[in-house]
Every structure is written in structure tokens, then in C-alpha cells.
PASE-904163 format. One line per 2 residues: number of its first residue (from 1); their letters; for each residue x, y, z of N, C-alpha, C, O. Coordinates in Angstrom, 3 decimals. Example, Ala and Ser with C-alpha at 12.3 -4.5 7.8 and 13.67 -1.06 7.14 Angstrom:
2
1	AS	13.190,-5.690,7.800,12.300,-4.500,7.800,13.200,-3.300,7.800,14.236,-3.319,8.465 | 12.850,-2.250,7.080,13.670,-1.060,7.140,12.900,0.030,7.870,13.409,1.138,8.039 $
***
This chain:
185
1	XX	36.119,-29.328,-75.534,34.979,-29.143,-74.674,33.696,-29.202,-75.508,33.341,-28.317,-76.286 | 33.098,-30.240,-75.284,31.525,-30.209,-75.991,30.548,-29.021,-75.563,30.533,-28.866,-74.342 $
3	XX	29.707,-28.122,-76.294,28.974,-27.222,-76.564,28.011,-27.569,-75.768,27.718,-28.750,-75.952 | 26.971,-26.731,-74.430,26.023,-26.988,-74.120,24.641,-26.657,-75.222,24.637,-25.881,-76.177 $
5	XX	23.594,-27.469,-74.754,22.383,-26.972,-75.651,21.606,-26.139,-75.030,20.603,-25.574,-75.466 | 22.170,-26.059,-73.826,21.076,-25.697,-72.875,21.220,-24.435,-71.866,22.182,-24.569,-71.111 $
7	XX	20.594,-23.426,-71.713,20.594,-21.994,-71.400,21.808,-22.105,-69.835,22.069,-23.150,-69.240 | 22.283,-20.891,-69.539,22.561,-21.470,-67.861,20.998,-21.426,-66.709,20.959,-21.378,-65.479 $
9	XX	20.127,-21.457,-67.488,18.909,-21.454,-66.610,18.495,-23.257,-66.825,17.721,-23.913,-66.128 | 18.991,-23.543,-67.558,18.748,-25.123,-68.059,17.423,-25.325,-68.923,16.907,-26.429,-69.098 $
11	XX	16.959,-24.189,-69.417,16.167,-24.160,-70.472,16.412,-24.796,-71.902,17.299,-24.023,-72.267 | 16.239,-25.692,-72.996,16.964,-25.782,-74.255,16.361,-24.592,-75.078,15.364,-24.171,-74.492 $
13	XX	16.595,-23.971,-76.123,15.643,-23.140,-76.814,15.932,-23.326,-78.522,16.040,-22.641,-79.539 | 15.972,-24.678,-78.090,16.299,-25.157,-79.795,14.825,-25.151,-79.969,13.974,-25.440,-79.128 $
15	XX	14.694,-24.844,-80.970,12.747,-25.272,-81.485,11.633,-24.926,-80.618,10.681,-25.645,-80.314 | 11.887,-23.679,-80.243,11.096,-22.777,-79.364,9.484,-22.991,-79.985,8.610,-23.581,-79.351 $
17	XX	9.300,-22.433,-81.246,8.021,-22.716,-81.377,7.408,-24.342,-81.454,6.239,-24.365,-81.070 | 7.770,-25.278,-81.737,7.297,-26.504,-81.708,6.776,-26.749,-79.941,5.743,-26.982,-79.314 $
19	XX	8.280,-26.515,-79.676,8.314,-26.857,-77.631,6.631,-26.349,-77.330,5.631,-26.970,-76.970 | 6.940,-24.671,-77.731,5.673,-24.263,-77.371,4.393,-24.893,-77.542,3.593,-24.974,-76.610 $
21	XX	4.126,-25.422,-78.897,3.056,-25.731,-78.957,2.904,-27.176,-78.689,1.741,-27.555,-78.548 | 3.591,-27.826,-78.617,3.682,-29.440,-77.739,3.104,-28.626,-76.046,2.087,-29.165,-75.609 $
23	XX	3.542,-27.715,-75.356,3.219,-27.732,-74.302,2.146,-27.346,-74.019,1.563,-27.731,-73.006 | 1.521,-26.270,-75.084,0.312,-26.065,-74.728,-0.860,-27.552,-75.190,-1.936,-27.693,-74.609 $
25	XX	-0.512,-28.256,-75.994,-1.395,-29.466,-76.015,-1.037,-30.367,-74.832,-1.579,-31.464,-74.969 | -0.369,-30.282,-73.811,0.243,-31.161,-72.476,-0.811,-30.445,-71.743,-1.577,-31.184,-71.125 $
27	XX	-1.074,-28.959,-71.651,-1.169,-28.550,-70.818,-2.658,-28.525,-70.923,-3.320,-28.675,-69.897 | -3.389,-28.303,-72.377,-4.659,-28.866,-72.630,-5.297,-30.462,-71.897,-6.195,-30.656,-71.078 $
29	XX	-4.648,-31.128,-72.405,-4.743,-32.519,-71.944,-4.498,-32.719,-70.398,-5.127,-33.612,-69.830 | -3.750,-32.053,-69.799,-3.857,-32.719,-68.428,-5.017,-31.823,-67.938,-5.450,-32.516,-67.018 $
31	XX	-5.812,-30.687,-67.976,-6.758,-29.893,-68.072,-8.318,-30.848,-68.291,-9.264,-30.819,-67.505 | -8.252,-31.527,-69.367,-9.460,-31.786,-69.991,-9.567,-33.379,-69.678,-10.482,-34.111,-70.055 $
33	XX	-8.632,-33.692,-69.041,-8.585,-35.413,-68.407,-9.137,-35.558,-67.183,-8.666,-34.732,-66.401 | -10.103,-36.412,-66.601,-10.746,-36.663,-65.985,-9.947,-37.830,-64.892,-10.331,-38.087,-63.751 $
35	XX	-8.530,-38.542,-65.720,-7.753,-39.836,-65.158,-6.866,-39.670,-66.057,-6.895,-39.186,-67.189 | -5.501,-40.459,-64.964,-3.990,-40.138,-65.713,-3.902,-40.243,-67.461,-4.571,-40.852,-68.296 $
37	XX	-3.103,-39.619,-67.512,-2.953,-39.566,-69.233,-1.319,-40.217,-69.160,-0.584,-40.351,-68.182 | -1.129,-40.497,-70.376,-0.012,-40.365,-71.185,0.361,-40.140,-72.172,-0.380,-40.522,-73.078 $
39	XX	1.639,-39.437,-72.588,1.772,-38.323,-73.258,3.298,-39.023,-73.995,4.060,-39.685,-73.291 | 3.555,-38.792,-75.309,4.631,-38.909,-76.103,4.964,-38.161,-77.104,4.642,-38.348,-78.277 $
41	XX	5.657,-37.241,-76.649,6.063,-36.341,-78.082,7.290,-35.746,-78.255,8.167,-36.055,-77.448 | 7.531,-35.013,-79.070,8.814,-34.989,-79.374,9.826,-34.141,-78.107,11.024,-33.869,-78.177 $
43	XX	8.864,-33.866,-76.993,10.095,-32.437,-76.166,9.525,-33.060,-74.797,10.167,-32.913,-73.757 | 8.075,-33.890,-74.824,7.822,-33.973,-73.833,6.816,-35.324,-73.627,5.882,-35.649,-74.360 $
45	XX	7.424,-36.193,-72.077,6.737,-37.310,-71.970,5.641,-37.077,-70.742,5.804,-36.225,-69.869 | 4.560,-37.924,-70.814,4.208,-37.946,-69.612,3.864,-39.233,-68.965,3.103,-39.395,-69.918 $
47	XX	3.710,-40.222,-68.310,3.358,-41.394,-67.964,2.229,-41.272,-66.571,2.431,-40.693,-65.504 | 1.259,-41.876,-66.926,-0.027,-41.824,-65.737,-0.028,-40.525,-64.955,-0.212,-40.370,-63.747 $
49	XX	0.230,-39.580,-65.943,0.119,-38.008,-65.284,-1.140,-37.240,-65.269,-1.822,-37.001,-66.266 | -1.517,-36.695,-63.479,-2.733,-35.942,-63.812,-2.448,-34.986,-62.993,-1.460,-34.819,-62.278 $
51	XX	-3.884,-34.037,-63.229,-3.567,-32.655,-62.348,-4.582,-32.818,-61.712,-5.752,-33.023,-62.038 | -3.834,-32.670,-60.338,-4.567,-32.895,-59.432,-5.280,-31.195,-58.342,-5.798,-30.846,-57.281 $
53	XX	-4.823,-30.770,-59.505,-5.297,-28.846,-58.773,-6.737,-28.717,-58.759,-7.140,-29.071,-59.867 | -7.423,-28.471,-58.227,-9.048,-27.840,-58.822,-8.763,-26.651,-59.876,-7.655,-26.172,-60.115 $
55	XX	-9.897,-26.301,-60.411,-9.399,-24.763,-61.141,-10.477,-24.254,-60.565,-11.538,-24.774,-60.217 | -9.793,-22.436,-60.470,-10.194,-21.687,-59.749,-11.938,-21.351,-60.012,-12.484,-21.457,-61.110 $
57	XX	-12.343,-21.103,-59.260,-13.984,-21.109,-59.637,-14.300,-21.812,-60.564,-14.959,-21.214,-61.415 | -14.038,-23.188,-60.826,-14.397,-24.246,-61.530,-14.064,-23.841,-63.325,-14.763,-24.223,-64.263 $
59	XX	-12.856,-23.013,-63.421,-12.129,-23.021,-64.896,-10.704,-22.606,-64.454,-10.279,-22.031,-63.452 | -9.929,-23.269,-65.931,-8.519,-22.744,-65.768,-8.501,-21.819,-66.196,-9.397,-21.231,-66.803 $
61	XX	-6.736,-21.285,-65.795,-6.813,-19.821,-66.977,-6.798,-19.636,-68.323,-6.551,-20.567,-69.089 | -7.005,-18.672,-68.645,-6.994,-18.500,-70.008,-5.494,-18.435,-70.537,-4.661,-17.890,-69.812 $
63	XX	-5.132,-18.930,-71.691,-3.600,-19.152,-72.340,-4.029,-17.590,-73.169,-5.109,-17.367,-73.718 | -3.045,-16.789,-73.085,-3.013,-15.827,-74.183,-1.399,-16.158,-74.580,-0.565,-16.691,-73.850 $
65	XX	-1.193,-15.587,-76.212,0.301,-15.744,-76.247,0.394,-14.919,-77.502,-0.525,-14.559,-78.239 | 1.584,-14.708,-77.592,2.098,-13.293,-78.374,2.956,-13.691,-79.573,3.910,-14.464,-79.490 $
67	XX	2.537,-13.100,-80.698,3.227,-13.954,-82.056,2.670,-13.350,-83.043,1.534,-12.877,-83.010 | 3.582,-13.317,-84.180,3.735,-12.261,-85.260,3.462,-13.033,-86.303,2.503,-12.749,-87.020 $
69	XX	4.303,-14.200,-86.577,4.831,-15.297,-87.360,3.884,-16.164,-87.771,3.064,-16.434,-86.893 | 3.660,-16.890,-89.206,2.236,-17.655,-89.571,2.122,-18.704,-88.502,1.126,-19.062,-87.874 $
71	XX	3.421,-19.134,-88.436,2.966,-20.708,-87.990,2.257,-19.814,-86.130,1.039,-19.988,-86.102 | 2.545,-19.356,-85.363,2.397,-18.934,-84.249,1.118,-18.139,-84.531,0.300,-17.996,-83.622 $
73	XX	0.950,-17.732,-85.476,-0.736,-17.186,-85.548,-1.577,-18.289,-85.778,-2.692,-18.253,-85.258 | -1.227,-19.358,-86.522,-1.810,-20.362,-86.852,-1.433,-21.008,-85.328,-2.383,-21.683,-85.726 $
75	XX	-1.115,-21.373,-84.312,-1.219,-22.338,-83.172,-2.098,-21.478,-82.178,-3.004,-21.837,-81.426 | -1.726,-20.635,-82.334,-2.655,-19.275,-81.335,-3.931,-19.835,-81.247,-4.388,-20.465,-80.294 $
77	XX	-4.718,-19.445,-82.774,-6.046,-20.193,-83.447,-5.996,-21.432,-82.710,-6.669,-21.321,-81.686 | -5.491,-22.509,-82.821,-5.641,-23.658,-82.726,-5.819,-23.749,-81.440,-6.885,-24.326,-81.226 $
79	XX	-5.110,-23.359,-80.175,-4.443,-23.498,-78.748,-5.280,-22.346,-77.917,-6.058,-22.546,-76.983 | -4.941,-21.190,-78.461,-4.892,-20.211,-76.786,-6.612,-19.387,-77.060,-7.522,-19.711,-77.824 $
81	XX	-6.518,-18.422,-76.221,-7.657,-18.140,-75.808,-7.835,-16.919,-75.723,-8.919,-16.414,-75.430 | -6.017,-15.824,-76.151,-6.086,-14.769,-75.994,-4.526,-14.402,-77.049,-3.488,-15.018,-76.806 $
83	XX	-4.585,-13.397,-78.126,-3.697,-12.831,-78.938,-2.811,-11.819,-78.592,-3.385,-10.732,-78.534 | -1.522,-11.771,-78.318,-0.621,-10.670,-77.901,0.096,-10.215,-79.477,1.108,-10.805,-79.855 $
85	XX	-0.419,-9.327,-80.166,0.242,-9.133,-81.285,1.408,-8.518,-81.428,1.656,-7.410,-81.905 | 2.373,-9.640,-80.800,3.567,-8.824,-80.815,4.302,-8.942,-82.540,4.777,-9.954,-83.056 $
87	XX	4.221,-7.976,-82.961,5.072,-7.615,-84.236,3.808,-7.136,-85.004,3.998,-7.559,-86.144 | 2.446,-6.383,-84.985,1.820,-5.961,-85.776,2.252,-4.415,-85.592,2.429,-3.749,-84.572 $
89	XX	2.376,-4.031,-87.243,3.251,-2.284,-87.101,2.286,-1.668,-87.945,2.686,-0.809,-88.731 | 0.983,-1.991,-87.909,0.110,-0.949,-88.746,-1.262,-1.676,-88.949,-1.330,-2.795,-89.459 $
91	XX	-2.438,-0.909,-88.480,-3.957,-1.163,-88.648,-4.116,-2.360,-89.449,-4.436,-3.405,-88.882 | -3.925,-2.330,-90.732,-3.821,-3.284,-91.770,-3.482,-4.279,-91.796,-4.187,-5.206,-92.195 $
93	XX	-1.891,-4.454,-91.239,-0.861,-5.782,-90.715,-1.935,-6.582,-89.484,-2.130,-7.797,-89.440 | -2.468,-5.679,-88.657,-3.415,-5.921,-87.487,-4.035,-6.578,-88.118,-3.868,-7.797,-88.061 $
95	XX	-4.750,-6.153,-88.748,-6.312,-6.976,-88.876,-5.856,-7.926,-90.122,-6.830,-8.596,-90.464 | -5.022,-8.133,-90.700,-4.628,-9.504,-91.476,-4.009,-10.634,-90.617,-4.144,-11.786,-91.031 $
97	XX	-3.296,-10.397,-89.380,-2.925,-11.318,-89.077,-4.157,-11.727,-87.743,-4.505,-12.860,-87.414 | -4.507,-10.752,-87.313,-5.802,-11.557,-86.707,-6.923,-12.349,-87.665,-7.610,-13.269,-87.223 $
99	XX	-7.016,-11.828,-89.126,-7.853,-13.025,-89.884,-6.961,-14.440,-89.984,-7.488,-15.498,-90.326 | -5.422,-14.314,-89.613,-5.222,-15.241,-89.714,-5.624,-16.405,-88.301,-6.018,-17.568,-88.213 $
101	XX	-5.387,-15.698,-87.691,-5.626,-16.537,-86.262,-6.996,-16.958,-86.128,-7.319,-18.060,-85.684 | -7.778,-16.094,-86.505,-9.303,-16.465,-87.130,-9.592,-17.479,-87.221,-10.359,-18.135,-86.516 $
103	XX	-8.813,-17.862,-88.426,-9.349,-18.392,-90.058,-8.615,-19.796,-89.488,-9.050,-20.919,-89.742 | -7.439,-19.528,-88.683,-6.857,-21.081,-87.957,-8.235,-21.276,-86.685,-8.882,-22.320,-86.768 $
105	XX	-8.513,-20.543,-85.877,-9.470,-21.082,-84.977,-10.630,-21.594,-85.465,-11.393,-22.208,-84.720 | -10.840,-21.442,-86.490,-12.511,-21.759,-87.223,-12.121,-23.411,-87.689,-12.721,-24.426,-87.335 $
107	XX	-10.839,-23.304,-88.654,-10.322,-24.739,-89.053,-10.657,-25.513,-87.942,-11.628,-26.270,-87.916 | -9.892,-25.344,-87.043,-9.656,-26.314,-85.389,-11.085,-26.549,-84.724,-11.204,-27.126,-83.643 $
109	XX	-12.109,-26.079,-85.425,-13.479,-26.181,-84.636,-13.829,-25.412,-83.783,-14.984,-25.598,-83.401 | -13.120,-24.348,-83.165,-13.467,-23.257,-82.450,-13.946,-21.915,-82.945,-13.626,-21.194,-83.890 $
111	XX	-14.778,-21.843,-82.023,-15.497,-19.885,-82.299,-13.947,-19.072,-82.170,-13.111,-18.914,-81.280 | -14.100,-18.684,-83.555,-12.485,-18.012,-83.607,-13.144,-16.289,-82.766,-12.306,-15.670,-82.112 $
113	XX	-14.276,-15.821,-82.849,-14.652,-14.930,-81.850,-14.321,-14.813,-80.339,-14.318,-13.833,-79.595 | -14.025,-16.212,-80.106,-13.788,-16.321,-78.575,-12.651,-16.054,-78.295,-12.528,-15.531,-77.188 $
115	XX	-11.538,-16.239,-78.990,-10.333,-15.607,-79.106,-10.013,-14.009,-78.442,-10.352,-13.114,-79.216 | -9.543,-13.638,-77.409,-9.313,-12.267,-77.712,-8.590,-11.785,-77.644,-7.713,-12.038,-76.819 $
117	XX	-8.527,-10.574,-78.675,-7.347,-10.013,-79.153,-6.771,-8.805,-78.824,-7.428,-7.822,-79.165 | -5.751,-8.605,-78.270,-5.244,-7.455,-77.707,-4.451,-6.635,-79.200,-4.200,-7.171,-80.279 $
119	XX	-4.260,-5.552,-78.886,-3.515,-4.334,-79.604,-2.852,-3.144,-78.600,-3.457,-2.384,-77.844 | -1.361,-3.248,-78.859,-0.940,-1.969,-78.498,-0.154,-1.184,-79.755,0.296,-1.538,-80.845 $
121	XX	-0.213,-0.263,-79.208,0.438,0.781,-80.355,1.094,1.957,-79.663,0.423,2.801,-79.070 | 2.448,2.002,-79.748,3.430,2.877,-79.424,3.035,4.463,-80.275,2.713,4.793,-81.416 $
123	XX	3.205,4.936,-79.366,2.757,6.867,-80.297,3.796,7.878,-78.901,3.442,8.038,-77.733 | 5.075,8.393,-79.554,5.770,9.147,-79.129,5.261,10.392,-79.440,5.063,10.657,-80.625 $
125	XX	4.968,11.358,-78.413,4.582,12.741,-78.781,5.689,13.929,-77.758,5.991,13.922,-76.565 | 6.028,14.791,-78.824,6.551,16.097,-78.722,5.768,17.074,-78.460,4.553,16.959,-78.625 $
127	XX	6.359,18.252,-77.988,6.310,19.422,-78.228,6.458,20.190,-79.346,5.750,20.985,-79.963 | 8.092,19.535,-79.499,8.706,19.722,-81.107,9.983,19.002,-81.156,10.353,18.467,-80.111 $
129	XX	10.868,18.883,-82.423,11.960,18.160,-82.958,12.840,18.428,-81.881,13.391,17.377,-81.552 | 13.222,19.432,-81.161,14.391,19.024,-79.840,13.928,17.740,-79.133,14.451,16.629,-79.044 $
131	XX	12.519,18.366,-78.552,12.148,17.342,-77.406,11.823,15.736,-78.138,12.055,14.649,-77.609 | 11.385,15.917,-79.130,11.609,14.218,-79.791,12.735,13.805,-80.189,12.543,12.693,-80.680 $
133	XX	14.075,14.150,-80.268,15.289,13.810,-79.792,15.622,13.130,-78.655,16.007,11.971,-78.503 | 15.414,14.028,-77.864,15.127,13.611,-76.221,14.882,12.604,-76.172,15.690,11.692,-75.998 $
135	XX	13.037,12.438,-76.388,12.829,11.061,-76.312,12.949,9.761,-77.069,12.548,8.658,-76.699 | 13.683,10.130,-78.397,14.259,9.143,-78.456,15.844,8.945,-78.597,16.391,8.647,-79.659 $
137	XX	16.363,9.106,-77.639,17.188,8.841,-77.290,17.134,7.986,-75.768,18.038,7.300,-75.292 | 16.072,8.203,-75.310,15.928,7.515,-73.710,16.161,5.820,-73.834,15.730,5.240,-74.831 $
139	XX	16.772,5.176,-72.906,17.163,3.401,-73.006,15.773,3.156,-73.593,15.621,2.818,-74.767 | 14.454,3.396,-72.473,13.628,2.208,-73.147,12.608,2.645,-74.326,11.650,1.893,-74.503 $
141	XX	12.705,3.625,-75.032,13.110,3.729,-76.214,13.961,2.881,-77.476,13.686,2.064,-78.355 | 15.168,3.622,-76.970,15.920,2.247,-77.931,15.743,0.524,-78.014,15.837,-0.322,-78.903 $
143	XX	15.394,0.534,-76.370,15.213,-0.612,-76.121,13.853,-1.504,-76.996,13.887,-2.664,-77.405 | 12.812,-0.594,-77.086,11.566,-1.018,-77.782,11.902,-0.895,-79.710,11.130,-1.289,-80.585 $
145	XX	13.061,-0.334,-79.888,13.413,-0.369,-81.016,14.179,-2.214,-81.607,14.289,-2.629,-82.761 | 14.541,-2.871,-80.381,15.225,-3.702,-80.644,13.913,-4.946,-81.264,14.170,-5.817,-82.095 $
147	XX	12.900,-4.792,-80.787,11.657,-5.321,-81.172,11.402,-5.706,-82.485,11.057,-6.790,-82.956 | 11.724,-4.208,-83.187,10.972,-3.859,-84.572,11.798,-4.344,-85.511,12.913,-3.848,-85.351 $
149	XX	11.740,-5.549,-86.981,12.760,-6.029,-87.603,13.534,-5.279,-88.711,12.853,-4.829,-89.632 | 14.598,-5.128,-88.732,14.960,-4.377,-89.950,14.600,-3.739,-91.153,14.750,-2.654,-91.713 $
151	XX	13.921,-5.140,-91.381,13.011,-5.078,-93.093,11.836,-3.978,-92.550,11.565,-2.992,-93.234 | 11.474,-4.122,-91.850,10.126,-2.877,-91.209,10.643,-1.095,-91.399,10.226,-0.175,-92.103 $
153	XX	11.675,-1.214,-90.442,12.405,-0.201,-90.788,12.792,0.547,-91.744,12.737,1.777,-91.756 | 13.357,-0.428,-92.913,14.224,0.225,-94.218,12.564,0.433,-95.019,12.561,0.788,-96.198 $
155	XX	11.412,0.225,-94.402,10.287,0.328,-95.437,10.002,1.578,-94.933,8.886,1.884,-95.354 | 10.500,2.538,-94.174,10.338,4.367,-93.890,11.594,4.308,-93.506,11.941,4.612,-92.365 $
157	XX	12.212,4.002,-94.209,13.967,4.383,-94.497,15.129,4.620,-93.654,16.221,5.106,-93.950 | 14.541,4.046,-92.197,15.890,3.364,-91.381,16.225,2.362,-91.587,15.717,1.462,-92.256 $
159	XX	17.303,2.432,-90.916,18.700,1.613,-90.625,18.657,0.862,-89.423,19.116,1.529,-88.495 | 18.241,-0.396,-89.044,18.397,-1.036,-87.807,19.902,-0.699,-87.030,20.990,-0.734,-87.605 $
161	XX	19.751,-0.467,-86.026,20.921,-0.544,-85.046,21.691,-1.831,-85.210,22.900,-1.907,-85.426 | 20.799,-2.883,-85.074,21.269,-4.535,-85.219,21.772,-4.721,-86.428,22.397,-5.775,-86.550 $
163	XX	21.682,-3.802,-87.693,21.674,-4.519,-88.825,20.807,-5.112,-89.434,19.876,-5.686,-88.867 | 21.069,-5.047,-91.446,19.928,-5.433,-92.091,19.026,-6.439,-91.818,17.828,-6.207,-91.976 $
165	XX	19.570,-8.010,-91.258,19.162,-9.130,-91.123,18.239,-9.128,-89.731,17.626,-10.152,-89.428 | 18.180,-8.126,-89.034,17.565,-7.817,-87.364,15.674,-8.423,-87.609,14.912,-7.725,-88.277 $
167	XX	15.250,-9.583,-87.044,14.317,-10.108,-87.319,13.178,-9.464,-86.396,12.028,-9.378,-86.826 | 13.462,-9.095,-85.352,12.924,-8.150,-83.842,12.455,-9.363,-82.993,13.326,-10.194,-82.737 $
169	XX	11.189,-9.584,-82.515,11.223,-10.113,-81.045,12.085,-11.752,-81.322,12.737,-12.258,-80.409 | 11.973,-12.302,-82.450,12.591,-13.683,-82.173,14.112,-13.817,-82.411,14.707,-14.889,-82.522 $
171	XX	14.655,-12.601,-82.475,16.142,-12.778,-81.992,16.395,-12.042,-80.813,17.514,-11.530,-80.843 | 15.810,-11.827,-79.878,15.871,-11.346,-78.812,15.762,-12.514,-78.060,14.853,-12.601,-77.234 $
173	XX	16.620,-13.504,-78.239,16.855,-14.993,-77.956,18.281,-15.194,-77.552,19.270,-14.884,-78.217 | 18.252,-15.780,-76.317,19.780,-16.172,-75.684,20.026,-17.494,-76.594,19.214,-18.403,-76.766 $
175	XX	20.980,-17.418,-76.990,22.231,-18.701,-77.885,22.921,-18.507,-77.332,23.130,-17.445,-76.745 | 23.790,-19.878,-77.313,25.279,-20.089,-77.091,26.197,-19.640,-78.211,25.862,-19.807,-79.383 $
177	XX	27.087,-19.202,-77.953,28.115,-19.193,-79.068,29.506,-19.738,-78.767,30.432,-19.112,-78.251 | 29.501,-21.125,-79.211,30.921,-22.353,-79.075,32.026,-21.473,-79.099,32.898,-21.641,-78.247 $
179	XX	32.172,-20.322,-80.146,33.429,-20.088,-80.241,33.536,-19.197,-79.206,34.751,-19.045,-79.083 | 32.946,-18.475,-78.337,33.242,-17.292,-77.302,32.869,-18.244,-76.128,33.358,-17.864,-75.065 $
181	XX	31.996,-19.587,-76.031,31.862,-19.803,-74.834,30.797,-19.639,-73.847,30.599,-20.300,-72.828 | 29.937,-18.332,-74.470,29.136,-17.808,-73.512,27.891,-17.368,-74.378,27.803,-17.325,-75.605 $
183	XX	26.905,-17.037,-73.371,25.563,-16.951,-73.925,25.279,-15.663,-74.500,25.862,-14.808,-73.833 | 24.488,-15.048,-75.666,24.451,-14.204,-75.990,22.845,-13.773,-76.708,22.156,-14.660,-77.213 $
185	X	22.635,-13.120,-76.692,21.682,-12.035,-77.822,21.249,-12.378,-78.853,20.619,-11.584,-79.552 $
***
């Protein structure tokens, strides 16, 4: 039985970040075209394709997108219009990887100011050591633990649940696995 590539949603998610950023330049371009375009690239074609939508009060929306990783801070800069810092774990990490997204929007010719950048920051509070047991032990708790990558962890001296190699949001990725058959984690 030959191996599918492709999710049971019929998604592929081979080369997630490339896909991504091929689509946001599709999605630029049919945006900023005035008459059909065509389009050739590696995930995606287009032939005499236009959009024929108005945009809402005469603009589209804004692209925000969420990314930890150089190359994805670096397309952010280049592409979107709004920063989801998913994987920044400290003030410092923050504001280095937003100079990076910066420092890519300025390259690309854009006011890397126009960019904007979101921050959240998780803060569990007790009473005392019972009740922070408690809460962390609750699912979405653990669940927000599956996020955070190993190497982060063992740097204030846990132990990933997943194991040493646990990368956090980009293995939180459905694969196939040939030898079981079925899609997984």
C-alpha cells in the first residue's frame, strides 16, 4: 500500500513554511492586481486569476502570523502586517526576535514600525504550593505545556513530558506514520 502525503483533511504539510510563504505572496498579488495574474511556483499555480471581491471599506485584512523560528520571523518582516510571538519565553527573547522581524521588514522596503506586534505571557498565580499543584495539574495547563520546547525547559531544569528532542508549537503537527497507518502528533 503506497503512503498518503496528504492529511485526511487533504491538506499536504510537507514544507509548511515555504507553502506558507508562497501563499501569502499569491495572496499579496491577487490583492495588488488590478487584471488577471499568473502565478508559478513551487505549491501553487494560478492562470488569468483575479479577485474579484471589493475589500471591505476599500482595504484588505491585515495578515498577522505567529512564529518563533528565523526563517518565519524573517517572512513575517517581509509579508504580514501583524506578529503572533508564538515561542517568545522571556522579555529579552521578545524583543530580539521582534528586532528580527524588524530588521527583515526594513530589508523588504517596509516601515518595519507598521508591523504590529502582539505579546502574551502566561503567569500562574497561587495562594500557595497546594493550590499551584492544582493548577498545574489542570488539562489546559498541561496542554499549554506541550507548546514550550524541551531545550527551554531543561534551561530551569525540567523534563519535557514529550521528551528531550520536544521542539513545541512545530511538532504539534499531524504526520502520517507508514508503519501504524494512521495520522499522528
Amino acid at each position: 500500500m503506497k503512503p498518503r502525503t496528504r492529511s485526511p483533511t487533504g491538506f499536504d504539510f510537507s514544507k509548511p513554511v515555504g507553502r506558507f510563504e508562497e501563499a501569502l505572496k499569491v495572496i499579496r498579488l491577487l490583492w495588488e492586481s488590478t487584471s488577471p495574474v499568473d502565478f508559478t511556483g513551487q505549491f501553487y499555480k494560478l492562470r488569468h486569476a483575479r479577485l474579484d471581491t471589493e475589500p471591505y471599506e476599500g482595504r484588505f485584512p491585515r495578515i498577522w502570523a505567529g512564529g518563533s523560528g528565523p526563517r518565519m520571523l524573517d517572512i513575517i518582516g517581509r509579508h504580514c502586517d501583524g506578529w503572533w510571538p508564538a515561542g517568545a519565553y522571556s522579555p529579552d527573547d521578545y524583543a530580539e526576535k521582534l528586532q528580527v522581524v524588524r530588521n527583515s521588514a526594513e530589508r523588504a522596503g517596509r516601515d518595519p514600525m507598521a508591523i504590529t506586534p502582539a505579546f502574551i505571557w502566561t503567569c500562574l498565580i497561587a495562594q500557595d504550593d497546594a493550590e499551584l499543584a492544582k493548577i498545574l495539574e489542570a488539562p489546559l495547563v498541561k496542554a499549554y505545556v506541550l507548546q514550550i520546547p524541551a531545550q527551554f525547559m531543561r534551561q530551569y531544569g525540567f523534563e519535557h513530558p514529550l521528551g528531550d528532542e520536544w521542539r513545541g508549537y512545530q511538532d504539534i503537527n499531524p504526520r502520517y506514520c507508514p508503519a501504524s497507518g494512521f495520522w499522528r502528533c
